[in-house]
N, C-alpha and C positions, 0 to 999 in steps of 0.2 A: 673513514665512514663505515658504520657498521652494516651491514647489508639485510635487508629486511628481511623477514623472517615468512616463507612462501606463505600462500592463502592454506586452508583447507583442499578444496580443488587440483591446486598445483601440488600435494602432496602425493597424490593419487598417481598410482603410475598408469604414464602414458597411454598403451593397449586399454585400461579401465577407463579412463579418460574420452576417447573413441568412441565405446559402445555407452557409457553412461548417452555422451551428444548425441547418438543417433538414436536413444530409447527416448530422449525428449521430441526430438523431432517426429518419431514416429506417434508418439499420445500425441503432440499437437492436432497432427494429420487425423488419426482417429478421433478428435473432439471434431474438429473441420467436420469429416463427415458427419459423427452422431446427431449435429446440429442443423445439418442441409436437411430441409422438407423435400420428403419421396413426392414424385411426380411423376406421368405416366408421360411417353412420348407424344407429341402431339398429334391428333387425329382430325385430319382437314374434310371438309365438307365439298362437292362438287361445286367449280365455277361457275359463280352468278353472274349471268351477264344482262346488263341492264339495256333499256332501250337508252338510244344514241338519242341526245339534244343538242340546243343551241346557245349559244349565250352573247347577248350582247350589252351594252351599256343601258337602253331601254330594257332589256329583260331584267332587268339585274341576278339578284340567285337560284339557282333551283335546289329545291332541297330532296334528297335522294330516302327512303326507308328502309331500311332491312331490318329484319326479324331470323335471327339465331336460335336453334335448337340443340338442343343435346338430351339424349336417352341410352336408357340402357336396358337388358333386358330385366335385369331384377332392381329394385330400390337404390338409387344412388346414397351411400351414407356418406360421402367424401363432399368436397365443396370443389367444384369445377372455374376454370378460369381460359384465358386465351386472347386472341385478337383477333380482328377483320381486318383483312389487309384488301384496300382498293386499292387499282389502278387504272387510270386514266389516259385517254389517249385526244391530245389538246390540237386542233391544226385552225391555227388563226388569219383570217382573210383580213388583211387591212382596208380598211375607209377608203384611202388616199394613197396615189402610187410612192409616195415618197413617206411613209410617217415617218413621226420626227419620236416618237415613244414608241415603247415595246410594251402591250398588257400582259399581263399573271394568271395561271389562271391557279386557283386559291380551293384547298381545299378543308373545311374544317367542321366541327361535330355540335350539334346543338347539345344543350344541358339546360334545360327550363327555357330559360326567355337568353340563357349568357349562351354566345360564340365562341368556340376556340380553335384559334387554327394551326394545323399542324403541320400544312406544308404548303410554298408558294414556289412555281416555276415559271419562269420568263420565258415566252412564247415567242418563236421566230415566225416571219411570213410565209406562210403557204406550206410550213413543215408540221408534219403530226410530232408533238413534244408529248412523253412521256412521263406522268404525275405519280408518285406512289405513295400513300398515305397508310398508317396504321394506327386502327383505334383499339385500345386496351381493352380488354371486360374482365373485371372486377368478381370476387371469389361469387358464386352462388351454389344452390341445389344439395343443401347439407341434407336435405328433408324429403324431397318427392323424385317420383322416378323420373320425371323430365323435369329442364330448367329453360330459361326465355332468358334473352337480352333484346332491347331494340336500339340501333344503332341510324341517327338521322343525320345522314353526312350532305354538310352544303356544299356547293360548289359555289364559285363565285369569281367574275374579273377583277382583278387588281388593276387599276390604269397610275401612272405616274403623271405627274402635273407638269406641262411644257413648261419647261423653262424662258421661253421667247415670248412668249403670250400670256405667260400667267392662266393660264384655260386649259381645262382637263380634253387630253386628245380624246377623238373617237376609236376605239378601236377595231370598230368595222366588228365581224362578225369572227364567233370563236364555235367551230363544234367539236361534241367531247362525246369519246365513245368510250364505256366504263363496264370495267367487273369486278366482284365482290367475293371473293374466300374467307371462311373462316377457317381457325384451325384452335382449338379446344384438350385440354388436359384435365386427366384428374389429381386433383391434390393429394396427399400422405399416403397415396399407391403407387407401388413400380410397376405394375400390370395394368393391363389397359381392358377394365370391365368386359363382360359378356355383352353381345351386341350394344355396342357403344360407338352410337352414329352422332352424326353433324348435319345440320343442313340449314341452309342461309336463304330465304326468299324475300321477297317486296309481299308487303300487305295487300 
């Protein structure tokens, strides 16, 4: 049998062979970057801490507000982006010395009249359970020297349906104590503007 006849490639000696592979690898690499959008480190705003509530199956949800800033000291020409990151602090008193259910407690971000939730924690009795939610914000501020987001994060019980009785447990009382960061970047810069602040408040 006759033995094939090498590629082109295979002709090439070895040591050429080498460096041709690693001069692909490295243009890959260089496209990778050219094609990643610059972005400045992220620049967090002072912890918002919200007043402490209650929640019960009669109260049903509370709905929380913040209001997000970001400024700079000359015109933002970039488009800014980021997220709020809540955290919650759940300690759930049961109805009943013995429940037979565990409630949630549920936290999610209104968008007109629709809900979405983005994170549910199952609550033990008498222990503070820790909730941590993150709401995305979406590019703005290609145009003015400050930009706004408002972010309306709900809280809410989740109860599970007894199995025994077909009837939704009580789950007694739930209180939540909560704070609110943002943390905010600028788009297609690797520097991080001349006074370029954050700050996060309730209306």
């Amino acid at each position: 049998m006759r033995r094939a006849r090498p590629s082109v490639f295979e002709r090439i000696p070895t040591a050429a062979r080498t460096w041709a592979s690693r001069l692909v690898l490295l243009m890959a690499c260089a496209s990778v970057v050219a094609t990643s959008r610059a972005r400045t480190e992220d620049v967090a705003s002072p912890v918002h801490t919200g007043t402490p509530f209650r929640l019960t199956t009669e109260t049903g949800r509370v709905t929380r507000t913040v209001v997000v800033r970001a400024s700079a000291t000359k015109k933002l020409s970039d488009p800014v982006e980021g997220e709020v990151r809540i955290q919650a602090k759940a300690k759930w008193t049961p109805g009943n010395p013995t429940p037979t259910t565990q409630p949630s407690l549920v936290i999610s971000y209104l968008h007109g009249d629709a809900f979405y939730e983005d994170r549910r924690s199952v609550l033990e009795p008498d222990v503070a359970v820790t909730v941590e939610s993150v709401k995305y914000l979406d590019e703005r501020c290609s145009e003015g020297q400050g930009c706004e987001w408002t972010v309306q994060a709900v809280f809410d019980v989740g109860v599970q349906s007894d199995a025994d009785s077909g009837t939704v447990a009580a789950p007694g009382t739930i209180d939540v104590e909560w704070t609110a960061q943002a943390f905010m970047r600028v788009l297609d810069e690797s520097n991080v503007p001349k006074g370029f602040t954050v700050s996060l408040s309730e209306p």
